[in-house]
SEDRENVO-916240 format. One record per residue (C-alpha): residue number from 0; residue in one letter; x, y, z. Coordinates in nm, 3 decimals, decimal comma. Layout:
+-----+------+---------+---------+---------+
! pos ! code !       X !       Y !       Z !
+-----+------+---------+---------+---------+
! NUM !    A !       X !       Y !       Z !
...
+-----+------+---------+---------+---------+
END
This chain:
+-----+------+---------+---------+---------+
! pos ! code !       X !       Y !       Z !
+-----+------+---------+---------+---------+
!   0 !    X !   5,347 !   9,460 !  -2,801 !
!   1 !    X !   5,717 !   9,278 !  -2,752 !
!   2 !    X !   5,619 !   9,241 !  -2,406 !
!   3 !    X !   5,277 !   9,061 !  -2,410 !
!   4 !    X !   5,438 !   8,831 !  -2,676 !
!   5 !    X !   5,736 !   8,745 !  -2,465 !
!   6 !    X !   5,439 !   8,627 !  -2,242 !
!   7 !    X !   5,277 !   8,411 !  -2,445 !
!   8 !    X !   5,583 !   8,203 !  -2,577 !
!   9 !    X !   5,659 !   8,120 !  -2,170 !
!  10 !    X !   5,304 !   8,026 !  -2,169 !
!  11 !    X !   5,386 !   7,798 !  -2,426 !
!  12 !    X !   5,740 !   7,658 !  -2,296 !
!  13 !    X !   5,597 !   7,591 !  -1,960 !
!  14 !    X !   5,285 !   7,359 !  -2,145 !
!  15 !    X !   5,428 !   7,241 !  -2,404 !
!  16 !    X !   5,658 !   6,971 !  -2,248 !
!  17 !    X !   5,338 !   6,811 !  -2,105 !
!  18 !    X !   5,193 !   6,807 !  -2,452 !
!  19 !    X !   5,433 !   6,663 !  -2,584 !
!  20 !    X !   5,494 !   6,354 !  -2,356 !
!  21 !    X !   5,200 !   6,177 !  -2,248 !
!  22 !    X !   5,171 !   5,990 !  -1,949 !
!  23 !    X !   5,219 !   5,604 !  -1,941 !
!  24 !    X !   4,971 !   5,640 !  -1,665 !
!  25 !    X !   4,622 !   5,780 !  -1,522 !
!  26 !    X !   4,736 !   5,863 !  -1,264 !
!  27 !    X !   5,002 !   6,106 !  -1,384 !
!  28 !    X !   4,764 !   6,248 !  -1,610 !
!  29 !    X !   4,651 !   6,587 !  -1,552 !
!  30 !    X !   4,315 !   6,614 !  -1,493 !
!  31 !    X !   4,301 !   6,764 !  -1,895 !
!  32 !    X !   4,235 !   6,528 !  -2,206 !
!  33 !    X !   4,565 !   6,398 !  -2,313 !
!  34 !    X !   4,628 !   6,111 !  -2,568 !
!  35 !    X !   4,801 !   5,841 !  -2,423 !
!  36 !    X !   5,119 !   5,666 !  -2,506 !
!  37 !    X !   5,098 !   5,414 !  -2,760 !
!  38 !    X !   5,371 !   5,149 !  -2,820 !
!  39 !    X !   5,448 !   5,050 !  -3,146 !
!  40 !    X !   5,273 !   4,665 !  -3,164 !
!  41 !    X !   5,116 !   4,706 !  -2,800 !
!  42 !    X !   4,750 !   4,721 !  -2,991 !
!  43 !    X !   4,534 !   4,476 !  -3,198 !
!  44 !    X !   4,227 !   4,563 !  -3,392 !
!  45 !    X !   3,896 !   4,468 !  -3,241 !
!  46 !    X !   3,834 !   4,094 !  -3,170 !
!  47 !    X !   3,569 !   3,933 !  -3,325 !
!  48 !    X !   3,246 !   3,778 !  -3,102 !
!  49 !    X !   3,359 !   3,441 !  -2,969 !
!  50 !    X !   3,114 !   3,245 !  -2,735 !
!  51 !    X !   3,099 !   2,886 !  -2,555 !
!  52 !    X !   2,759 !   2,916 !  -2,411 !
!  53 !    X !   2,734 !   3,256 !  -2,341 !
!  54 !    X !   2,459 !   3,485 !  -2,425 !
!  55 !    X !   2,587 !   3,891 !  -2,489 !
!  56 !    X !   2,314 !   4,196 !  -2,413 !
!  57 !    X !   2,365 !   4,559 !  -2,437 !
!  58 !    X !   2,001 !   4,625 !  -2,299 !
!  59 !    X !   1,998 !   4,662 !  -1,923 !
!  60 !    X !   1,622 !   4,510 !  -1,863 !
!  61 !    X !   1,686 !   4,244 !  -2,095 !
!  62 !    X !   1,981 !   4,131 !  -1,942 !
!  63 !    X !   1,812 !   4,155 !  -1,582 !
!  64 !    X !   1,466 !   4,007 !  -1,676 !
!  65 !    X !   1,712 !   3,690 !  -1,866 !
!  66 !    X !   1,969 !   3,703 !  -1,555 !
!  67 !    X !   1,778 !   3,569 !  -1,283 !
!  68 !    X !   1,799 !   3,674 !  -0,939 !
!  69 !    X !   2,037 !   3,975 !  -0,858 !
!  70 !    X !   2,311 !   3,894 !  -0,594 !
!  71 !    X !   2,460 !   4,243 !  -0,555 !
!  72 !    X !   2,581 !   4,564 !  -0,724 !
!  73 !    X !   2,916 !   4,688 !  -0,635 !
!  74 !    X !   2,900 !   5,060 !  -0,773 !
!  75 !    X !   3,228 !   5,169 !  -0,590 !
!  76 !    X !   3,075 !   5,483 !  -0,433 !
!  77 !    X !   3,161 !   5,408 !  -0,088 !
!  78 !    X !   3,496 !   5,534 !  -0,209 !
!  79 !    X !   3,619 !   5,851 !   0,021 !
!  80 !    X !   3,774 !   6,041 !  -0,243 !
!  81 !    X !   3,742 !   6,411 !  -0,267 !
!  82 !    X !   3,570 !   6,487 !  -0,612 !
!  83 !    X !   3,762 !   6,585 !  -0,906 !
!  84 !    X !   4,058 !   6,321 !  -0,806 !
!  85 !    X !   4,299 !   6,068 !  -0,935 !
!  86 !    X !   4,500 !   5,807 !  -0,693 !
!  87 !    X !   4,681 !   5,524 !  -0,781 !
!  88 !    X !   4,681 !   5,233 !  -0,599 !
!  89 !    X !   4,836 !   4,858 !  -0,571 !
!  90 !    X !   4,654 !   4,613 !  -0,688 !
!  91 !    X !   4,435 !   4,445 !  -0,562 !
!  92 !    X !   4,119 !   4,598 !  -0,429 !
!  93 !    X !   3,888 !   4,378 !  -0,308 !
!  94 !    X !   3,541 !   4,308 !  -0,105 !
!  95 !    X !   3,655 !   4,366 !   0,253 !
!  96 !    X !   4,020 !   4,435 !   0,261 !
!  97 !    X !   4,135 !   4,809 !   0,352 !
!  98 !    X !   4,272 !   4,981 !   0,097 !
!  99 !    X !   4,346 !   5,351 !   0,035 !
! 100 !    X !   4,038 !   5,571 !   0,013 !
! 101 !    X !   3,864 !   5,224 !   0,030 !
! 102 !    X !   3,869 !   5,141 !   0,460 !
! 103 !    X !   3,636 !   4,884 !   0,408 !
! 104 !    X !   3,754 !   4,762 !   0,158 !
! 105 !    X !   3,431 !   4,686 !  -0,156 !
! 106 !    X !   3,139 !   4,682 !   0,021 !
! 107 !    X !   2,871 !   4,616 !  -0,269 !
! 108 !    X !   2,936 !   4,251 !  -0,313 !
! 109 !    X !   3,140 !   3,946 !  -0,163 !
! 110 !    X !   3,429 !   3,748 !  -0,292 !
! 111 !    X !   3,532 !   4,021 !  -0,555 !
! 112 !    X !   3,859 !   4,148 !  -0,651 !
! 113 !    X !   3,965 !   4,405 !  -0,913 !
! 114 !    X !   4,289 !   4,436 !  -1,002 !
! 115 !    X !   4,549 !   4,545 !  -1,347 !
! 116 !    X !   4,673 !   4,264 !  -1,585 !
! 117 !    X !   4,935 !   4,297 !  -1,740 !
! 118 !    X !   4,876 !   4,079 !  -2,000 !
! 119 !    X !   4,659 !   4,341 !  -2,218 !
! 120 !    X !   4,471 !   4,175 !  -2,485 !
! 121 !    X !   4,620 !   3,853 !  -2,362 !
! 122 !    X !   4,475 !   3,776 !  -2,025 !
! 123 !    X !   4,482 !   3,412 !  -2,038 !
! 124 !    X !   4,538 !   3,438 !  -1,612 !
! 125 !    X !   4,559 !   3,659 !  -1,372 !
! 126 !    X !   4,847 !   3,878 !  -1,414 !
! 127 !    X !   4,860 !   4,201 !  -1,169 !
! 128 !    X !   5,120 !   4,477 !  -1,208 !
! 129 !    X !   5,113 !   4,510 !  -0,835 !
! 130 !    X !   5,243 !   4,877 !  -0,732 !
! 131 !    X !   5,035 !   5,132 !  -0,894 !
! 132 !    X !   4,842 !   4,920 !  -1,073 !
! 133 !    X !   4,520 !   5,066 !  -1,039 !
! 134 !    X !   4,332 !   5,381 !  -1,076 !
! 135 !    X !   4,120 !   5,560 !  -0,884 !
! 136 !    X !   3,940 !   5,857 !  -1,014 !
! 137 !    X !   3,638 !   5,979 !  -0,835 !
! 138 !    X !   3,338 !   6,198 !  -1,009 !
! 139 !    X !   3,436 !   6,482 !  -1,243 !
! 140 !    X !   3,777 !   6,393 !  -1,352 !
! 141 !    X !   3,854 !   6,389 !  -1,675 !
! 142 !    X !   3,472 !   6,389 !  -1,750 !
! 143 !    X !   3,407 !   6,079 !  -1,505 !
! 144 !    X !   3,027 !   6,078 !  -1,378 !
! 145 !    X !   3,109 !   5,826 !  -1,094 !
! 146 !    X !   3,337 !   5,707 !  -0,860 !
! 147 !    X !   3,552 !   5,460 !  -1,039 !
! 148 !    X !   3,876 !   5,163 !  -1,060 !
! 149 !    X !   4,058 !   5,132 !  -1,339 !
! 150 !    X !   4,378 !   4,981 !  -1,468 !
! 151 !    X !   4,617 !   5,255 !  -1,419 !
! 152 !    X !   4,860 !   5,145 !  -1,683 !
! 153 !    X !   4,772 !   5,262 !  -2,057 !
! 154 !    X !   4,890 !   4,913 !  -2,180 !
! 155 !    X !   4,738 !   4,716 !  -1,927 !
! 156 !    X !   4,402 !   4,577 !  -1,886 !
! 157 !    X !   4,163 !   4,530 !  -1,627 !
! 158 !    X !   4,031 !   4,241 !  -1,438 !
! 159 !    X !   3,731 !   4,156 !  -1,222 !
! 160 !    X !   3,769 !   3,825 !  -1,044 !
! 161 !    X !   3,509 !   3,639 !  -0,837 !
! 162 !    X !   3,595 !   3,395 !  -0,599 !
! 163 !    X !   3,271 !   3,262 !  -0,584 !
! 164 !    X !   3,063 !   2,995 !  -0,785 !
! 165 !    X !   2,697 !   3,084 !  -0,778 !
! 166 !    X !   2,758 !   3,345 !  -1,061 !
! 167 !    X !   2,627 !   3,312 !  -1,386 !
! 168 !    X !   2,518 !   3,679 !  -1,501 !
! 169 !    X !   2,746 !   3,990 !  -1,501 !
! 170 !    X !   2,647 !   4,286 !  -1,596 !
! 171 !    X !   2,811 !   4,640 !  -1,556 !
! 172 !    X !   2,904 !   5,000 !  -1,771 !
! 173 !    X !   3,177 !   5,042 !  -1,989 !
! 174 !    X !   3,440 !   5,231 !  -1,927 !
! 175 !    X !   3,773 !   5,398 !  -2,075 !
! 176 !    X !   3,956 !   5,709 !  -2,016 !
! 177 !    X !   4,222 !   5,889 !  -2,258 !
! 178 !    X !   4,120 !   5,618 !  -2,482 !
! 179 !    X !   3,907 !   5,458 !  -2,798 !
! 180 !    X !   3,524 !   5,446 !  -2,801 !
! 181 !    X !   3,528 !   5,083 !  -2,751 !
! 182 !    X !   3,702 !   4,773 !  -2,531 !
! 183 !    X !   3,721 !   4,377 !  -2,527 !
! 184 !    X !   3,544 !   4,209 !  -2,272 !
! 185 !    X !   3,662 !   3,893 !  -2,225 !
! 186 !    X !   3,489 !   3,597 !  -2,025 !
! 187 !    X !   3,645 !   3,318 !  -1,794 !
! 188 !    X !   3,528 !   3,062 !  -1,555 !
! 189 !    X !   3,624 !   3,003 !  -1,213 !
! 190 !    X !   3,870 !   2,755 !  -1,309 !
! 191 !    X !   3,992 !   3,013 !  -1,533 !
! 192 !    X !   3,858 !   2,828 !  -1,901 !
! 193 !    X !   3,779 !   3,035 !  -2,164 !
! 194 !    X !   3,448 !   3,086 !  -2,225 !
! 195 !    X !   3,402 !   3,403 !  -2,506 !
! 196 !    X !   3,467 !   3,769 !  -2,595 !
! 197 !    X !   3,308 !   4,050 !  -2,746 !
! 198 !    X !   3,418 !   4,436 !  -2,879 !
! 199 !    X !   3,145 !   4,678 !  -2,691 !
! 200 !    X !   3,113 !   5,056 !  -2,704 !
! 201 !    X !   3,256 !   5,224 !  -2,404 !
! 202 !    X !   3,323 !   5,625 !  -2,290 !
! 203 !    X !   3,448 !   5,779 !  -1,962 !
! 204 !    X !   3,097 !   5,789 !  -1,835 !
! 205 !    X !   2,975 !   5,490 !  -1,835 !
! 206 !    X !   2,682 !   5,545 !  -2,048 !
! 207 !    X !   2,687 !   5,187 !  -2,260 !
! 208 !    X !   2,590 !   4,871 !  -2,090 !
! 209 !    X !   2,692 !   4,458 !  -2,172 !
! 210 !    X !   2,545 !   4,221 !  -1,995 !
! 211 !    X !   2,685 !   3,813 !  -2,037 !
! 212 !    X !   2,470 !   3,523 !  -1,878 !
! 213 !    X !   2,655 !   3,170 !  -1,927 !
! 214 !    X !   2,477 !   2,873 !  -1,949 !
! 215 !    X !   2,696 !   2,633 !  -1,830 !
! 216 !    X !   3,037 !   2,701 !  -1,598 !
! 217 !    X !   2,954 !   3,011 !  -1,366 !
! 218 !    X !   3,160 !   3,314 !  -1,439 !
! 219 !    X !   3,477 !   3,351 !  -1,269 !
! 220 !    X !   3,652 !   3,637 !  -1,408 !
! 221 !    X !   3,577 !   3,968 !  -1,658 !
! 222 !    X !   3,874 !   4,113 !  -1,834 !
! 223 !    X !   3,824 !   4,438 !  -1,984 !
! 224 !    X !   4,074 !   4,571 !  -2,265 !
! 225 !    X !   4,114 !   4,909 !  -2,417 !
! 226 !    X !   4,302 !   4,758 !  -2,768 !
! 227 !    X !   4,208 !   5,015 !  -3,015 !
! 228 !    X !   4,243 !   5,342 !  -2,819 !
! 229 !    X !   4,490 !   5,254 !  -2,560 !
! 230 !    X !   4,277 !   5,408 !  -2,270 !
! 231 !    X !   4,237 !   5,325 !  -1,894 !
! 232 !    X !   3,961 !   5,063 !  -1,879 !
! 233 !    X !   3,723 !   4,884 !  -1,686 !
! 234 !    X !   3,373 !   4,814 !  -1,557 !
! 235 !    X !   3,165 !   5,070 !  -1,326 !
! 236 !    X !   2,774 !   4,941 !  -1,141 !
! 237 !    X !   2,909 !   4,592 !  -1,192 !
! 238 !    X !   2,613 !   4,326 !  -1,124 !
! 239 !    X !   2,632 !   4,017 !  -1,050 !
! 240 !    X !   2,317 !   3,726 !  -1,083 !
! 241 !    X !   2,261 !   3,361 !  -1,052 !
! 242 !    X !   2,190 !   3,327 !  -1,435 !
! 243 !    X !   1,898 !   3,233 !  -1,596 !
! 244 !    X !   2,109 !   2,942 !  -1,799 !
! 245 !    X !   2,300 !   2,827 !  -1,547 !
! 246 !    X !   2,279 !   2,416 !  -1,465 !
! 247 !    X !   1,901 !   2,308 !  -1,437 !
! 248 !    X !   1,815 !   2,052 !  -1,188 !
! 249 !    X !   1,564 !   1,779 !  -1,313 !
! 250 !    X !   1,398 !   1,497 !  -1,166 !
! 251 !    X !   1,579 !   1,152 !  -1,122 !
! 252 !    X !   1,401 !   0,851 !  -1,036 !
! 253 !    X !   1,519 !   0,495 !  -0,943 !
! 254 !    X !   1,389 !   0,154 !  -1,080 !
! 255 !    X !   1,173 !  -0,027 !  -0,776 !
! 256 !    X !   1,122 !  -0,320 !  -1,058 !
! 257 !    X !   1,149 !  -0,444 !  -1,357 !
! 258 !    X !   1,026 !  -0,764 !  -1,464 !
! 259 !    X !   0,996 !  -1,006 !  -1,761 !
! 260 !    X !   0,597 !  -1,060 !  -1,803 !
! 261 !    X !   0,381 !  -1,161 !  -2,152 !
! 262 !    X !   0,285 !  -0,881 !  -2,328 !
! 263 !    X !  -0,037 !  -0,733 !  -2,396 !
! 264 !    X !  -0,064 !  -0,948 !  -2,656 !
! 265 !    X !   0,125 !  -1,245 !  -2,505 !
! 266 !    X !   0,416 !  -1,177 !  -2,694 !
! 267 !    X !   0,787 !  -1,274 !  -2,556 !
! 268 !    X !   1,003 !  -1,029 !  -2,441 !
! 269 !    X !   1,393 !  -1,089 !  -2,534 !
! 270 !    X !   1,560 !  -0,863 !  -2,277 !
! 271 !    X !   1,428 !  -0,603 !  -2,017 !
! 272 !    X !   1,583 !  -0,266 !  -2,115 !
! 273 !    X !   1,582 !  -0,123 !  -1,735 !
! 274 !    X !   1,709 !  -0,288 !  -1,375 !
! 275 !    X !   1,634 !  -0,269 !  -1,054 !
! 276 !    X !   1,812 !  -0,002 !  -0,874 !
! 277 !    X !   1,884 !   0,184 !  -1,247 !
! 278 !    X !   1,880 !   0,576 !  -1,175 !
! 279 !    X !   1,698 !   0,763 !  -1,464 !
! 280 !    X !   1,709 !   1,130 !  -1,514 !
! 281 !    X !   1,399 !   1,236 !  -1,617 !
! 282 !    X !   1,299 !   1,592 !  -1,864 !
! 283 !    X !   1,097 !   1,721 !  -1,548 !
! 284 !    X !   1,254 !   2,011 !  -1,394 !
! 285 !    X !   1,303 !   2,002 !  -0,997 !
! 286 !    X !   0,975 !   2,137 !  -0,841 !
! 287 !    X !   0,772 !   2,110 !  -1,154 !
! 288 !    X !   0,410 !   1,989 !  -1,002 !
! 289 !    X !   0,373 !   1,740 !  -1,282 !
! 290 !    X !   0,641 !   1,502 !  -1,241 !
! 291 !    X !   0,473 !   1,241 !  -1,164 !
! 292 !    X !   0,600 !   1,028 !  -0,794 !
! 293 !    X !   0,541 !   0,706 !  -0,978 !
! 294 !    X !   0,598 !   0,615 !  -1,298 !
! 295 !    X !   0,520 !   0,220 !  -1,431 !
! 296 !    X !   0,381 !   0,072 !  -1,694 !
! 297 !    X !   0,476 !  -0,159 !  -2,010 !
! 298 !    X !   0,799 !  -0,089 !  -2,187 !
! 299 !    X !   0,961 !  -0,283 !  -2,511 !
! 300 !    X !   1,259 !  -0,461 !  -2,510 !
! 301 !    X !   1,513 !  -0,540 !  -2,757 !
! 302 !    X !   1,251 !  -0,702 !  -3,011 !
! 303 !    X !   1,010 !  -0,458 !  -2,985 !
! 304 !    X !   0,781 !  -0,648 !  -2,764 !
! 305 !    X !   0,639 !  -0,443 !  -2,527 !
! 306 !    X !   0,662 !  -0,721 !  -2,231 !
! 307 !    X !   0,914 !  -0,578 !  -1,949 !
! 308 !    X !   0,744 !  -0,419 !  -1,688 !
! 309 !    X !   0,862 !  -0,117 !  -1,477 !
! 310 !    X !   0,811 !   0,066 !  -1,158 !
! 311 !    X !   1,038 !   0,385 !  -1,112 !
! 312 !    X !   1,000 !   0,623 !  -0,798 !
! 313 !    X !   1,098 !   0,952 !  -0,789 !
! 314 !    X !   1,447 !   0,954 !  -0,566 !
! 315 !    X !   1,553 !   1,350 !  -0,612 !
! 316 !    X !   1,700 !   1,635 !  -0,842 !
! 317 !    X !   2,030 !   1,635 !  -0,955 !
! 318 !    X !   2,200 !   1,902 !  -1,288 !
! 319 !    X !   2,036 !   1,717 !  -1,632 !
! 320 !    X !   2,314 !   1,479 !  -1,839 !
! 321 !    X !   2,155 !   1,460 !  -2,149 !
! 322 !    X !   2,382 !   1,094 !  -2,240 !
! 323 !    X !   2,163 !   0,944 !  -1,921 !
! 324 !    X !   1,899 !   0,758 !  -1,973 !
! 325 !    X !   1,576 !   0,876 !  -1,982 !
! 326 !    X !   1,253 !   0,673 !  -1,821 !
! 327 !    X !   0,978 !   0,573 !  -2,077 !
+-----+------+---------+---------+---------+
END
């Protein structure tokens, strides 16, 4: 009996120690669930929704029937890792560029980077750790369904940036490891403005989706944030698609005349409202079969008499200004 006890408390000593002191990292994790180190103060509560022109989804086919065309999916299974795995990596990996157990670097979609910020629930800019910065873990670790990047650094968060402006829908899985059951997405534009936020569920396999289509500046960068739980975060299957509220183009015409005549009526007309040579922007969208190639007729002037007479011609599209002018 004193010998298979003696047994069991080495058992113990030789585990315990790992218990007891978490990993800072996922990459030093073993591949067991482990809780994380949590600073004191290194986590806020949730955030609350905050949008400038953004619309939020957690419905796949809504998001992609709203989204417009799809530009690519970069899924990050042309990985080379051996199943079962964990790697860290420097930061950053991105579309093209060799990296370990990437040789091509991403393949799924152009002009994207991923890469750690150290700047947690902060990420006003880019900030990468640099060495070690971000995780790779590769189907069946720690529960993981996919191939996957994440920010290797428990208190870090997790960035996707796109150096590329015809982007106004991303889309993508949730993901944290060691961590909470939800994570911050925040939303930037390429010049790096703010443009919202939102809490979303997340898990280690992906299985929740958001979806964010802005409706004005295309999308430059998606920071993901693990605040409550402390986990290793990020986005798997990200998506990216020209937006289905990005800038419309409508119709502009120019002013071929404009001329002082007698009203219907023979009333006087104070002052012609138009010029020659004005540009107008008109409510017709580019391509829409009835705008019309000329528009002219009577318009009224600054007393009301309808005595100026215009002639505009359709001259091409440019993105609507809704303080221009308008043709009658």
């Amino acid at each position: 009996m004193g010998k298979y006890v003696m047994v069991l408390c080495a058992v113990a000593l030789a585990v315990s120690p790992v218990l007891a002191d978490p990993p800072e990292r996922l990459s030093d994790a073993p591949n067991m669930l482990l809780p994380p180190t949590l600073p004191d103060g290194s986590y806020s509560s949730s955030s609350p929704t905050v949008s400038y022109g953004l619309t939020w989804f957690d419905n796949e086919a809504a998001f992609k029937a709203a989204a417009g065309p799809e530009l690519c999916l970069e899924d990050f299974e042309e990985s080379t890792m051996i199943p079962n795995a964990v790697l860290g990596i420097d930061d950053p990996l991105c579309s093209g560029v060799p990296a370990p157990e990437y040789p091509n670097g991403l393949e799924g979609c152009k002009g994207m980077c991923v890469q750690s910020n150290l700047s947690a629930g902060a990420p006003v800019e880019p900030n990468p750790r640099g060495i070690g910065g971000i995780a790779l873990a590769s189907v069946g670790f720690l529960g993981a369904c996919s191939d996957i990047a994440l920010a290797n650094t428990f208190v870090d968060s997790m960035d996707t940036i796109l150096d590329r402006d015809d982007v106004f829908g991303v889309g993508g899985n949730t993901l944290t490891l060691m961590g909470g059951a939800t994570v911050d997405i925040r939303v930037y534009d390429t010049k790096n403005g703010f443009l919202g936020q939102k809490t979303v569920p997340a898990d280690v396999c992906g299985n929740n989706f958001v979806g964010v289509i802005s409706d004005g500046a295309p999308i430059g960068r998606i920071n993901v944030f693990d605040a409550v739980g402390g986990g290793a975060e990020g986005l798997d299957n990200i998506q990216l698609h020209a937006g289905g509220g990005g800038p419309e183009e409508l119709v502009r015409y120019k002013v071929r005349k404009a001329k002082l005549n007698p009203g219907p009526c023979g009333q006087v007309c104070d002052k012609c409202p138009y010029v020659k040579n004005q540009l107008l922007i008109s409510d017709y969208k580019c391509g829409d079969p009835n705008a019309p190639i000329k528009k002219k007729g009577y318009v009224a002037c600054g007393n009301g008499v309808a005595g100026c007479y215009v002639i505009a011609k359709q001259l091409d599209c440019v993105v609507g200004n809704p303080n221009c002018p308008k043709p009658d």
